[in-house]
GUZAKOL-637254 format. One record per residue (C-alpha): x, y negated, z; residue in three letters. Coordinates in steps of 0.02 Angstrom, whole numbers, plus 50000, padded with zeros to 5 digits. Each point is the difference from the previous one (the first is absolute). Example, Ala and Ser with C-alpha at 12.3 -4.5 7.8 and 13.67 -1.06 7.14 Angstrom:
REM GUZAKOL-637254
506155022550390ALA;500694982849967SER;
END
This chain:
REM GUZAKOL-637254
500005000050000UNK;500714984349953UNK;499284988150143UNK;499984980549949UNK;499994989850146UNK;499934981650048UNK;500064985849876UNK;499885009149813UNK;500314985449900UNK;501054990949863UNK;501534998150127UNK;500065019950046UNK;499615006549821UNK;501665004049961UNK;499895011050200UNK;498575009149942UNK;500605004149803UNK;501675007850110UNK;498805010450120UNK;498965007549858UNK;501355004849867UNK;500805008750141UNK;498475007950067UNK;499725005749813UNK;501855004149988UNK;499975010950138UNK;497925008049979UNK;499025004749851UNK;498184992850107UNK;500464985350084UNK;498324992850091UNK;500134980350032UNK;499084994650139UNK;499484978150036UNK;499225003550149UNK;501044990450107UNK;500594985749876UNK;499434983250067UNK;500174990449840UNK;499865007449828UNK;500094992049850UNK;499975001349805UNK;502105001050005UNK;499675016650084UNK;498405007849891UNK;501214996549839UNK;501305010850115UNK;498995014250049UNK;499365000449821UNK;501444998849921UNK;500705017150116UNK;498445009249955UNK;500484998949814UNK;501665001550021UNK;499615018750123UNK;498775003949852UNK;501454999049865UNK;501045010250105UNK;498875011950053UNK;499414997850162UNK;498744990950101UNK;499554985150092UNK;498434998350071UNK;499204988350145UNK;499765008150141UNK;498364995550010UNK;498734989049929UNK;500244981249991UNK;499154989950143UNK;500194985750106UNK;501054985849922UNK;500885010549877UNK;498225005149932UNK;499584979550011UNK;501534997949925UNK;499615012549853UNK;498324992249970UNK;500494982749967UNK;501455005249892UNK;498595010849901UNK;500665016050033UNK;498365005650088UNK;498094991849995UNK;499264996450139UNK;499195018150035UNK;502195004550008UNK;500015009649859UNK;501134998649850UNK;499634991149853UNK;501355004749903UNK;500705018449966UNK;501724994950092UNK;499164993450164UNK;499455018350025UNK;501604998950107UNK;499354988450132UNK;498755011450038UNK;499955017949939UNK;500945010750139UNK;501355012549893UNK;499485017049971UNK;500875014850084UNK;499985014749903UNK;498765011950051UNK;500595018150059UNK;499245012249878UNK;500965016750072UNK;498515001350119UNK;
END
């Protein structure tokens, strides 16, 4: 789980473009997790997007941990990643909210 904490903005972008190549250097599913950010901006969506086509081209996968909410989902509205009802309304923004899906066990 890559865990973004604190201020998530323009002046820790280059931070948190360090923490996730290494997370996807090091894991083939790398979760990222906002919860605890207390300041997100756009610097930081282009960031996380940016890794999720970049694990994609090699790949592997990162996913959000879980749904958008709170400020980051405020955040994704205004910036029309989501409408108002938080879901997508584009086929990228899928990311923001669609949990990544484990493979299911089929030797059972």
């Amino acid at each position: 789980m890559a865990e973004i904490s604190g201020d998530a903005d323009i002046r820790h972008t280059q931070d948190i473009t360090d923490m996730l190549r290494s997370a996807l250097a090091a894991h083939d599913v790398v979760l990222v997790s906002l919860d605890e950010a207390t300041c997100v901006d756009v610097s930081t969506l282009q960031v996380l997007l940016a890794a999720h086509k970049q694990a994609k081209s090699l790949g592997k996968s990162l996913a959000m941990a879980g749904p958008a909410k709170g400020r980051l989902r405020k955040l994704l509205t205004e910036k029309g990643f989501l409408d108002v009802e938080g879901e997508p309304i584009f086929a990228e923004a899928r990311f923001w909210v669609t949990p990544l899906q484990q493979p299911r066990d089929l030797s059972a």
